[in-house]
C-alpha positions as CSV (number, residue, x, y, z in Angstrom):
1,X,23.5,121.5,71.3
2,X,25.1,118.3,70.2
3,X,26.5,115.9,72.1
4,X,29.3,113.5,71.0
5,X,29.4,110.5,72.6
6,X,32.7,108.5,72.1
7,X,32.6,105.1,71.6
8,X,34.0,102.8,73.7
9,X,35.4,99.0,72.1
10,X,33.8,95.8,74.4
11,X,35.9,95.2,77.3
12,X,36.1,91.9,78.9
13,X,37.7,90.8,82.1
14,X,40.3,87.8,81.3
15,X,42.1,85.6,84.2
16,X,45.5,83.9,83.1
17,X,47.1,81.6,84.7
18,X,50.0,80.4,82.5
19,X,52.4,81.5,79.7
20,X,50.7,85.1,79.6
21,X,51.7,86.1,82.7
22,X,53.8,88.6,83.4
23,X,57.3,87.5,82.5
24,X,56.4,84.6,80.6
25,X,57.1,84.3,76.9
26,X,53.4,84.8,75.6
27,X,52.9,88.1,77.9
28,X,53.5,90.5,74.9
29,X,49.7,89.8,73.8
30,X,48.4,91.6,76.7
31,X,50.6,94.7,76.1
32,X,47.4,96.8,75.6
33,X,45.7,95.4,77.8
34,X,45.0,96.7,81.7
35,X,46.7,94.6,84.0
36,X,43.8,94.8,87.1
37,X,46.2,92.6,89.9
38,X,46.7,88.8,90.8
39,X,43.3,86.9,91.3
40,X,42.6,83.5,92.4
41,X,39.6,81.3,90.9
42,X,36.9,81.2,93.9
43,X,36.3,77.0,93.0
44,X,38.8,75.1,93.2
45,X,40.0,73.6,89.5
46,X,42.3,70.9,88.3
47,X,45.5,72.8,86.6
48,X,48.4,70.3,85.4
49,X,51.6,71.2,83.5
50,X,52.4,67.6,81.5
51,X,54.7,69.6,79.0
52,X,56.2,71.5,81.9
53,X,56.6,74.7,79.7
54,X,53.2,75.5,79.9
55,X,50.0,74.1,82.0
56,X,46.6,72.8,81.2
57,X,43.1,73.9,83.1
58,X,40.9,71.5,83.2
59,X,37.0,72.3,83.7
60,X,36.5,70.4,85.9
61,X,34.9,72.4,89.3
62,X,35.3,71.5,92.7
63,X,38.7,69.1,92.3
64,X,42.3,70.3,92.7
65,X,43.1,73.8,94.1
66,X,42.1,77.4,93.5
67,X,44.1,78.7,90.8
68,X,46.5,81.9,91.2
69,X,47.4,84.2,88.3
70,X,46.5,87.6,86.8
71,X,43.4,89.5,85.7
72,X,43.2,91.8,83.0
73,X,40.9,93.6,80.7
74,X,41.0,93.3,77.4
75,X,39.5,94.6,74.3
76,X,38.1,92.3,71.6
77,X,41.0,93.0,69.2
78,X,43.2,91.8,71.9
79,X,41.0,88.7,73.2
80,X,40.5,87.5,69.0
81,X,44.8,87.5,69.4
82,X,44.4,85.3,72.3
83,X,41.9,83.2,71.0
84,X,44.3,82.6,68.2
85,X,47.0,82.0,70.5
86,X,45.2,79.1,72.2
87,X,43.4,77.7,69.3
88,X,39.7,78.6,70.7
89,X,37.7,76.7,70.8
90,X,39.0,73.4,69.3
91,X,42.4,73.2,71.3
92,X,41.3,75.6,74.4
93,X,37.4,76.5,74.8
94,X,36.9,79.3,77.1
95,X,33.9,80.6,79.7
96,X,32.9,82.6,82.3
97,X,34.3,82.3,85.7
98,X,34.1,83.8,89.2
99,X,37.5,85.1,90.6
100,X,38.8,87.0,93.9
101,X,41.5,89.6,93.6
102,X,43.7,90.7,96.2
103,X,41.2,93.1,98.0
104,X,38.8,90.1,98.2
105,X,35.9,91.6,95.6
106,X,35.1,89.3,93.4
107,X,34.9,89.0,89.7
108,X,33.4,87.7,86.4
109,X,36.2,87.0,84.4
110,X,36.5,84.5,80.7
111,X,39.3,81.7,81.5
112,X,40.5,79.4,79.2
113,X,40.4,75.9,79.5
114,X,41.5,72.9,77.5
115,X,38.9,71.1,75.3
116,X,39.6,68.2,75.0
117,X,39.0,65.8,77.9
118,X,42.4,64.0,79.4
119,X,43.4,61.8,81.8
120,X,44.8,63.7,84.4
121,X,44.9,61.9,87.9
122,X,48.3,60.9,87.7
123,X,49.2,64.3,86.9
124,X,50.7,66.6,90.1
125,X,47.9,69.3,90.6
126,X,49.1,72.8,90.8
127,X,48.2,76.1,92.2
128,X,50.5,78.0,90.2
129,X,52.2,77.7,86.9
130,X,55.8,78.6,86.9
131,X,57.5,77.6,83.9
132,X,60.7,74.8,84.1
133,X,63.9,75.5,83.1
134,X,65.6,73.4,80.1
């Protein structure tokens, strides 16, 4: 008797915490991907919006606040789109992080973050990004 075995794409847990959330204007690149709930980084990290239409993580562990957005998984078709979309890795590099959801239970999940070192202090720290209007 044979057995088929169906094979299954590499799945990867992705936190966002900007412009691909839900409602925001880069969204539509996650359209196949499964939306698993809001999540919040479990270290607190540096997250600043100098453009104002779209924010900035800085790697920078332990300063600023713990980060709220979205976790998803994705598939590497739709994480290569992404990577595009944020220039990995010379614009935004990206790595694993631990995140909470909203039952608690924690999770490995890839973030990105921007590459290039910055000055930031002067910056207003955020826990949320939430695009400005105009």
């Amino acid at each position: 008797m044979w057995r088929w075995r169906l094979w299954r794409k590499n799945r990867y847990k992705l936190f966002v915490y900007g412009t691909l959330k839900k409602g925001l204007c880069n969204h539509h690149y996650l359209k196949s991907a499964k939306f698993l709930g809001k999540a919040v980084t479990k270290a607190p990290f540096p997250m600043i919006a100098p453009m104002k239409w779209y924010p900035y993580l800085l790697d920078q562990q332990g300063k600023g606040y713990r980060v709220e957005g979205e976790l998803y998984e994705v598939d590497e078709e739709t994480l290569a789109k992404i990577d595009e979309l944020e220039e990995y890795p010379s614009y935004y590099t990206r790595r694993w992080i631990e995140v909470e959801d909203e039952s608690g239970r924690s999770h490995r999940a890839l973030v990105y973050f921007l590459a290039e070192p910055i000055q930031w202090r002067k910056e207003e720290l955020l826990k949320e990004f939430e695009p400005q209007k105009g």
